[in-house]
NUTORTI-874786 format. One record per residue (C-alpha): residue number from 0; residue in three letters; chain; x, y, z. Coordinates in pm, 1 decimal, decimal comma. Each point is the difference from the previous one (the first is absolute). Example, Ala and Ser with C-alpha at 12.3 -4.5 7.8 and 13.67 -1.06 7.14 Angstrom:
2
<0 Ala A <1230,0 -450,0 780,0>>,
<1 Ser A <137,0 344,0 -66,0>>,
This chain:
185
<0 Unk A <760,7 -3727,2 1997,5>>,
<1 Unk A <399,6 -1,6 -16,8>>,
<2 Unk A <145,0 235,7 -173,6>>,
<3 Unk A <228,9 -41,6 -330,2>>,
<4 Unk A <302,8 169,4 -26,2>>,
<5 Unk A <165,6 106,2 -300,3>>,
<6 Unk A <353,7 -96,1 -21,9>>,
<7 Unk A <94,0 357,2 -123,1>>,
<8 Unk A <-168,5 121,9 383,4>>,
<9 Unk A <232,4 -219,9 197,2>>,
<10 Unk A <282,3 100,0 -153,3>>,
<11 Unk A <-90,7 399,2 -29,5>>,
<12 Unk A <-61,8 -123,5 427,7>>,
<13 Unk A <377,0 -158,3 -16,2>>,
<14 Unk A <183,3 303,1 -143,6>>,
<15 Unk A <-159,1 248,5 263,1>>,
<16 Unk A <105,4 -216,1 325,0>>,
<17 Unk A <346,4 -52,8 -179,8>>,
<18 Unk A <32,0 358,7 -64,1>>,
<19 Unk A <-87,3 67,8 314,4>>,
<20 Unk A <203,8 -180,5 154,6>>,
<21 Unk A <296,6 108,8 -188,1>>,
<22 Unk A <-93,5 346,5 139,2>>,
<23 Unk A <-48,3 -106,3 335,9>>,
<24 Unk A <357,0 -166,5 -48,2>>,
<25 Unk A <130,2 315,9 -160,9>>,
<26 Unk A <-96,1 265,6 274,5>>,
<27 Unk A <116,1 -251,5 307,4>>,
<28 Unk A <358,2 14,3 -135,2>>,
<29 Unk A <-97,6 -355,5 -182,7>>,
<30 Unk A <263,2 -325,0 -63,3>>,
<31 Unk A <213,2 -108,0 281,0>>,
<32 Unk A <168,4 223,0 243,2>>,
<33 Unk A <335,6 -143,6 -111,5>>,
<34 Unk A <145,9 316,3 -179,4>>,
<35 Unk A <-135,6 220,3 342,4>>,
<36 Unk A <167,7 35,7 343,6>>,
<37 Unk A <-206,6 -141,8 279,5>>,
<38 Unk A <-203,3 291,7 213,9>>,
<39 Unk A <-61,1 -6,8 311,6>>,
<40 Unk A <-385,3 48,8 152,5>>,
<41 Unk A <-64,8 207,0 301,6>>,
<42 Unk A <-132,6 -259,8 273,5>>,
<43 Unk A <-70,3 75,2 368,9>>,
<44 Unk A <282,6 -209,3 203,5>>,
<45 Unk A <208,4 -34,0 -276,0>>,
<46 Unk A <318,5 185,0 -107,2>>,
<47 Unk A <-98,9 348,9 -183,4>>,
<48 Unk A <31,1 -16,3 -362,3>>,
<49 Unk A <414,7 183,5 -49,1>>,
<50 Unk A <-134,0 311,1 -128,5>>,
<51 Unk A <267,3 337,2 -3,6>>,
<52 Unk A <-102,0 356,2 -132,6>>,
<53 Unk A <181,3 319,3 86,2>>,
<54 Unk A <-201,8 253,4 197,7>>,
<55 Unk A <-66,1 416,4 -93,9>>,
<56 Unk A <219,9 55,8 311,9>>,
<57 Unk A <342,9 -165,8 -149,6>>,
<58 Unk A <-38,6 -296,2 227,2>>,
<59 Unk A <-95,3 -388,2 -150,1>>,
<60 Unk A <-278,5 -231,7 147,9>>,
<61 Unk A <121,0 -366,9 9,5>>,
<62 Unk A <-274,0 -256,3 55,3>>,
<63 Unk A <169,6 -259,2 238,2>>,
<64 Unk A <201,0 -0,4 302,5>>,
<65 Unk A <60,0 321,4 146,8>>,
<66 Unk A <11,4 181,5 293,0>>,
<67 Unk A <-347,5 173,4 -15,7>>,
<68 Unk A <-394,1 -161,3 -49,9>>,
<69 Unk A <-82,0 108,2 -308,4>>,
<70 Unk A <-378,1 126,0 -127,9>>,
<71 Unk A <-7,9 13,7 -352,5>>,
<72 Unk A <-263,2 140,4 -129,7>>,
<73 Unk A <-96,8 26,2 -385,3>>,
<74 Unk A <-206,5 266,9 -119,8>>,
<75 Unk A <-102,8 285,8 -293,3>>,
<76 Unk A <-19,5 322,6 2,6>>,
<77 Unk A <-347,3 -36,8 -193,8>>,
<78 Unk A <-144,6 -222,0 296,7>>,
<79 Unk A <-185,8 206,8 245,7>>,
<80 Unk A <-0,4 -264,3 223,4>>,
<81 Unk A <426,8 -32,8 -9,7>>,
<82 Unk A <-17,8 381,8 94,3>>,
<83 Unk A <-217,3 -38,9 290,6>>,
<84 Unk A <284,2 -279,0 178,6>>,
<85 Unk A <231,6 278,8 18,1>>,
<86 Unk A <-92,8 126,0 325,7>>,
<87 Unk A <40,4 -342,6 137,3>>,
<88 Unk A <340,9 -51,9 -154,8>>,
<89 Unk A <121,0 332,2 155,0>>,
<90 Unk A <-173,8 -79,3 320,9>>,
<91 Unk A <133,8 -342,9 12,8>>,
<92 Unk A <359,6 102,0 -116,4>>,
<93 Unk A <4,3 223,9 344,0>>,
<94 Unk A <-132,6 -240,6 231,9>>,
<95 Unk A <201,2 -327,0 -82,4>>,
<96 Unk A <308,1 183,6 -218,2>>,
<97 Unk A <164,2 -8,8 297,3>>,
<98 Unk A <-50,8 -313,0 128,1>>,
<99 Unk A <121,5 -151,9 -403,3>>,
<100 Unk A <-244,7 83,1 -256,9>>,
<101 Unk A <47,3 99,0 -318,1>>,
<102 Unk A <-260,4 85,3 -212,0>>,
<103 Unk A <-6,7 48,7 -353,4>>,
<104 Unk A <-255,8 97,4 -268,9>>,
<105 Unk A <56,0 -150,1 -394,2>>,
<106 Unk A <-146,1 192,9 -266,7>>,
<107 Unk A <-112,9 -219,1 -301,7>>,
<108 Unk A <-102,0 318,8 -220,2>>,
<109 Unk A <126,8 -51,8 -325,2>>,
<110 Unk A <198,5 230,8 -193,5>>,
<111 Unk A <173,9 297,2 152,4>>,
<112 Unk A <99,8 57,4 396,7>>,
<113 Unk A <-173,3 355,7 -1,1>>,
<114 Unk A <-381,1 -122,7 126,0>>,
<115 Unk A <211,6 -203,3 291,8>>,
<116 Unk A <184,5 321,7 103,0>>,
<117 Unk A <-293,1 246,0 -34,9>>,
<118 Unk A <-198,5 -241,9 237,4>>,
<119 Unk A <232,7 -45,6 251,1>>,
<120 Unk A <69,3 364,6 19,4>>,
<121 Unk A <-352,3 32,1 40,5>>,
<122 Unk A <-48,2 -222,3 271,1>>,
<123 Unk A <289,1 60,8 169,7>>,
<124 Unk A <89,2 -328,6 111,9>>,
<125 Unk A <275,6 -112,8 176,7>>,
<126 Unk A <59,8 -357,4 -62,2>>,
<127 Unk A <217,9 -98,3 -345,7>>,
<128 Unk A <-131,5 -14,9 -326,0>>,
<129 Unk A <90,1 -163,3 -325,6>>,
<130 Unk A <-95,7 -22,0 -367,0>>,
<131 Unk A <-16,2 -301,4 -157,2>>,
<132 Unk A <-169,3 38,7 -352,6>>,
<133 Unk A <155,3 -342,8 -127,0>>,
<134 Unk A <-267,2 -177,0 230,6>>,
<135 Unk A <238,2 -233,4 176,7>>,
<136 Unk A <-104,2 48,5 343,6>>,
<137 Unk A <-391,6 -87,9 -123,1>>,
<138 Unk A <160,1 -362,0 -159,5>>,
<139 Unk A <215,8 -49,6 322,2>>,
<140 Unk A <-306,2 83,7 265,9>>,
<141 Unk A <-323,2 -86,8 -273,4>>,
<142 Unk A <-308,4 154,3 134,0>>,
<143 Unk A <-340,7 56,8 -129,4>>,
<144 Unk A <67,1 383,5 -8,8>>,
<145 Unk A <145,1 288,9 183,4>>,
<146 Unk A <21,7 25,1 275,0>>,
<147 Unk A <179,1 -220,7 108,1>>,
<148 Unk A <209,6 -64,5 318,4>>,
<149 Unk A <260,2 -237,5 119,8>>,
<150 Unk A <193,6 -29,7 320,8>>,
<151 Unk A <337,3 -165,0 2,9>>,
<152 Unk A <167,7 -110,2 290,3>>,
<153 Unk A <351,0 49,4 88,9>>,
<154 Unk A <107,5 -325,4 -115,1>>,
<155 Unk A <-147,2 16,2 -345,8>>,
<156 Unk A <-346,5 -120,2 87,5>>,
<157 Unk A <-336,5 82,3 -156,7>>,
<158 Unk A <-144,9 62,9 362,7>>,
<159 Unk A <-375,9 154,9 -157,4>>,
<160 Unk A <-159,7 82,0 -281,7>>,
<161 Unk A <-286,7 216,3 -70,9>>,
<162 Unk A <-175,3 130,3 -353,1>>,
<163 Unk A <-193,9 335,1 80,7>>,
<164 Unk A <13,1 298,0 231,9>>,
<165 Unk A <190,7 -72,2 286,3>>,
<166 Unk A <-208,4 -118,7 261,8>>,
<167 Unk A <17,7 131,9 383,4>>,
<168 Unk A <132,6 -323,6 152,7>>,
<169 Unk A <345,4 73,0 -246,5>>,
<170 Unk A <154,1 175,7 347,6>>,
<171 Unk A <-38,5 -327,6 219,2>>,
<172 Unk A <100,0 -218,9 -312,2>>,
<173 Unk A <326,0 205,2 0,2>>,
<174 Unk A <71,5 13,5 344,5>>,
<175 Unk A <-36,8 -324,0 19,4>>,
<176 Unk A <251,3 -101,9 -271,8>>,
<177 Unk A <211,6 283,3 148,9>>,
<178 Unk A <-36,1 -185,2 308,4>>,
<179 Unk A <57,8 -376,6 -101,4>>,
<180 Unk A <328,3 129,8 -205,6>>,
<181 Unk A <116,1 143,4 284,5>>,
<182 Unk A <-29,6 -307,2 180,2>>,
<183 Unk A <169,1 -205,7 -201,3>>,
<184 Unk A <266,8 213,0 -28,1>>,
């Protein structure tokens, strides 16, 4: 038997999608992206997202051409998993430093640059660290968490992406990048 509806039911039905959508509309920024500069998205092949942030050590990390292959990696000082990549980082800093790798580690902690500098005093690490509690490098290189890591080549390339713990095969991805920039140079 079909059913009857009320008229009062399809519009109570009405005002939820609208308000939801007005929500939905609301929390994605909403309206046209006229008032907004454009952002760039971090793809694999393309150029790296321009991205600058000054490092702990006095020095500034430029996203685009430069004379080093960049790993930028994004990270917390409440993620265990973050913590555990800094072994690699150091390890990987020594091996390929030399050959043009720079590797640096952006905090996304909000608030205050003390957790950053009590971790990395902790860990002892040995590549560059940053703070960013404004979030920019998470809309500049969006990923589904932290962490997150990104290697650019010397010419301003996103070379590689990976969300997660660093996997193994990072050394032959960066000697390999090392390898092909030096190359073309």
């Amino acid at each position: 038997m079909p059913s009857v509806r009320s008229a009062g039911s399809v519009s109570w039905r009405r005002a939820i999608a609208l308000t939801s959508a007005t929500i939905l509309l609301v929390a994605c920024g909403g309206g046209t992206n006229a008032d907004r500069p454009a952002r760039q998205v971090a793809r694999v092949g393309a150029d790296a997202p321009s991205y600058r942030i000054a490092t702990f050590a006095g020095d500034s990390l430029i996203v685009g051409p430069s004379s080093s292959v960049v790993l930028l990696n994004v990270w917390a000082t409440w993620c265990a998993s973050c913590k555990e990549e800094f072994a690699l980082m150091d390890t990987l800093l020594s091996r390929h430093g030399p050959n043009g790798l720079r590797v640096v580690a952006v905090s996304v902690d909000v608030g205050s640059s003390e957790p950053v500098h009590r971790t990395i005093a902790e860990y002892a690490v040995t590549f560059e660290v940053a703070h960013d509690a404004e979030g920019e490098v998470e809309r500049r290189f969006p990923a589904l968490g932290v962490p997150a890591s990104y290697l650019i080549g010397r010419n301003g390339r996103l070379l590689w992406k990976h969300v997660g713990v660093l996997p193994g095969s990072v050394d032959t991805v960066i000697a390999r990048a090392l390898a092909q920039d030096l190359a073309i140079e």
